[in-house]
C-alpha positions as CSV (number, residue, x, y, z in Angstrom):
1,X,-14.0,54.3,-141.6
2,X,-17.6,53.4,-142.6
3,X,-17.7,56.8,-144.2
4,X,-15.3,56.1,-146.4
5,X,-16.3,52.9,-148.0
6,X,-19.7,54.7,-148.9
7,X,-18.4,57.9,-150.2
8,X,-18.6,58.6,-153.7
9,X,-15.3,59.9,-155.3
10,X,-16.6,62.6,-157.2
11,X,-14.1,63.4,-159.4
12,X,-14.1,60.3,-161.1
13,X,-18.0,59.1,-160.8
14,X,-17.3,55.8,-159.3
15,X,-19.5,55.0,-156.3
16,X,-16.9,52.5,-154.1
17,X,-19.9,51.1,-151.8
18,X,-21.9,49.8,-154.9
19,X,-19.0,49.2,-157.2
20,X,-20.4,51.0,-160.0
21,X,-20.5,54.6,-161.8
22,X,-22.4,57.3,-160.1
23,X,-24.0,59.9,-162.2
24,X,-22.1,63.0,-162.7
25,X,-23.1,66.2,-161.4
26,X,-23.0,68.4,-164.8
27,X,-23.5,71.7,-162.4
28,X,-20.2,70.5,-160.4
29,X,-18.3,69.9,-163.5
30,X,-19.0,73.3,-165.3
31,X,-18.5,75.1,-162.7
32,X,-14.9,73.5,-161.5
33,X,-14.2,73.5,-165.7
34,X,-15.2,77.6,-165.7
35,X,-12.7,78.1,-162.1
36,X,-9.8,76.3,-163.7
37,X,-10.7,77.9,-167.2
38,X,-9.9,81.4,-165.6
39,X,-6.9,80.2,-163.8
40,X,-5.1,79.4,-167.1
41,X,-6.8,82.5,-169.1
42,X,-5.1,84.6,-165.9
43,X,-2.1,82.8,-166.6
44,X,-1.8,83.3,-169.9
45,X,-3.4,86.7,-169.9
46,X,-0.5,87.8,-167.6
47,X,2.6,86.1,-169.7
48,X,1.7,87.6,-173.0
49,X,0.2,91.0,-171.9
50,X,3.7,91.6,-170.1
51,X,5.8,90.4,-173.4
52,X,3.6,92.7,-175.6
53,X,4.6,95.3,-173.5
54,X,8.2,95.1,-173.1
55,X,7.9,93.9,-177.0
56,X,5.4,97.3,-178.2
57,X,6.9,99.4,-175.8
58,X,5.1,102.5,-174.7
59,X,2.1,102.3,-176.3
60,X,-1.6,101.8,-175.0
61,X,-2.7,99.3,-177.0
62,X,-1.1,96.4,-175.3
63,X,-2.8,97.7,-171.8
64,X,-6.2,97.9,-174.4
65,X,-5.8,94.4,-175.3
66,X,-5.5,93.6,-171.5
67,X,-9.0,95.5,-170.5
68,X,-10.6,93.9,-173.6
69,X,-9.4,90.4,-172.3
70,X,-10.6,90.9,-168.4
71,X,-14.2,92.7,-170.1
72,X,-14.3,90.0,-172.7
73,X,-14.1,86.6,-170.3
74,X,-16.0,87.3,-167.4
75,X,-19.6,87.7,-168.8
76,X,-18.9,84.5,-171.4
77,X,-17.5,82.6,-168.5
78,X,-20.8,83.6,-166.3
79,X,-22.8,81.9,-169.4
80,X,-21.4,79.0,-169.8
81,X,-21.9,78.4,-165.4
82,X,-25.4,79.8,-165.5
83,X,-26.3,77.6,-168.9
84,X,-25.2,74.5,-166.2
85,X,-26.0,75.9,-162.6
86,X,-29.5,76.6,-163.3
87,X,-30.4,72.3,-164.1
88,X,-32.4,70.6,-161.6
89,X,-31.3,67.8,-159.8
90,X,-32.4,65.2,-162.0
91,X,-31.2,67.0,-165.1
92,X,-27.9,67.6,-163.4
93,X,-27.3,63.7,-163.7
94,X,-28.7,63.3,-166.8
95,X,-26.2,61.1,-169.3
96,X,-28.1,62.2,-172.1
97,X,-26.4,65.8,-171.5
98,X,-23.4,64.4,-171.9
99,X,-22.6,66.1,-175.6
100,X,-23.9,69.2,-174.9
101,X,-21.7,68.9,-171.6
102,X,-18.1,68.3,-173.9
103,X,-19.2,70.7,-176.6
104,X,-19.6,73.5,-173.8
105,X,-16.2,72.1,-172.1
106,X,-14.3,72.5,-175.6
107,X,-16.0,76.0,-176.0
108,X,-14.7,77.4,-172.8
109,X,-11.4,76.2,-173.0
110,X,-10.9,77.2,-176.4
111,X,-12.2,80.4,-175.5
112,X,-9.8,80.7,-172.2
113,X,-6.7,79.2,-174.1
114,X,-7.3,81.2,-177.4
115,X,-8.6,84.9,-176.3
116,X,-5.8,85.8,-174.9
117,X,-3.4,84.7,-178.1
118,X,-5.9,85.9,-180.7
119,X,-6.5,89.5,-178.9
120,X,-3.0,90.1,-178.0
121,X,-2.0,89.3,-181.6
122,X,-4.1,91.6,-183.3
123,X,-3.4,94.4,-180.8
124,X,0.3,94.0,-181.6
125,X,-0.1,93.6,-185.0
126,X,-2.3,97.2,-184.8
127,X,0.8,98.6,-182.6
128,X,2.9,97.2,-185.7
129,X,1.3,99.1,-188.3
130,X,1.0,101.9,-186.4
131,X,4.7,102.2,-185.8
């Protein structure tokens, strides 16, 4: 019971015991941003890939777009955890990062929520003209 007046709820930054704020953990945050990122790029990845295929029909270039998506992601996705993962402690709760923490937030999700329209998009619109 003692354990859990002291703890520090994480998610929101808000230390119970001392009744004030607690520093975030930029590494933590990036990191749970990039996993949940992915989830909803997988998500959407999956949704429109499979309607530009029954949409295109038997061509290759929806299953392109798909390759280009999964190539594209990962090693953007591995930057923006590595840019964070690699602070030290003390930089890690720095609230002067807190900026260059949102900017790389809105990056990544624009990037996960985006890709996936953008690419599939211009592949069907190549499968289009082709036609």
């Amino acid at each position: 019971m003692v354990k859990a007046l002291h703890r520090t709820d994480e998610g929101r930054g808000y230390n119970h015991a001392a009744g004030r704020h607690a520093a975030r953990d930029w590494r933590k945050g990036m990191s749970d941003n990039v996993a949940y990122a992915l989830l909803v790029y997988t998500a959407l990845q999956i949704f429109i890939t499979v309607h530009a295929i029954k949409e295109v029909g038997s061509s290759i270039l929806p299953y392109l777009a798909l390759v280009v998506l999964v190539a594209g992601i990962i090693p953007a996705c591995r930057w923006f955890e590595k840019r964070w993962r690699d602070l030290s402690g003390e930089e890690a709760a720095d609230p002067a990062l807190a900026g260059a923490y949102r900017r790389d937030q809105v990056l990544l999700w624009a990037l996960a929520i985006c890709l996936p329209l953008v690419l599939t998009g211009l592949f069907m619109g190549i499968a289009a003209l082709a036609a």
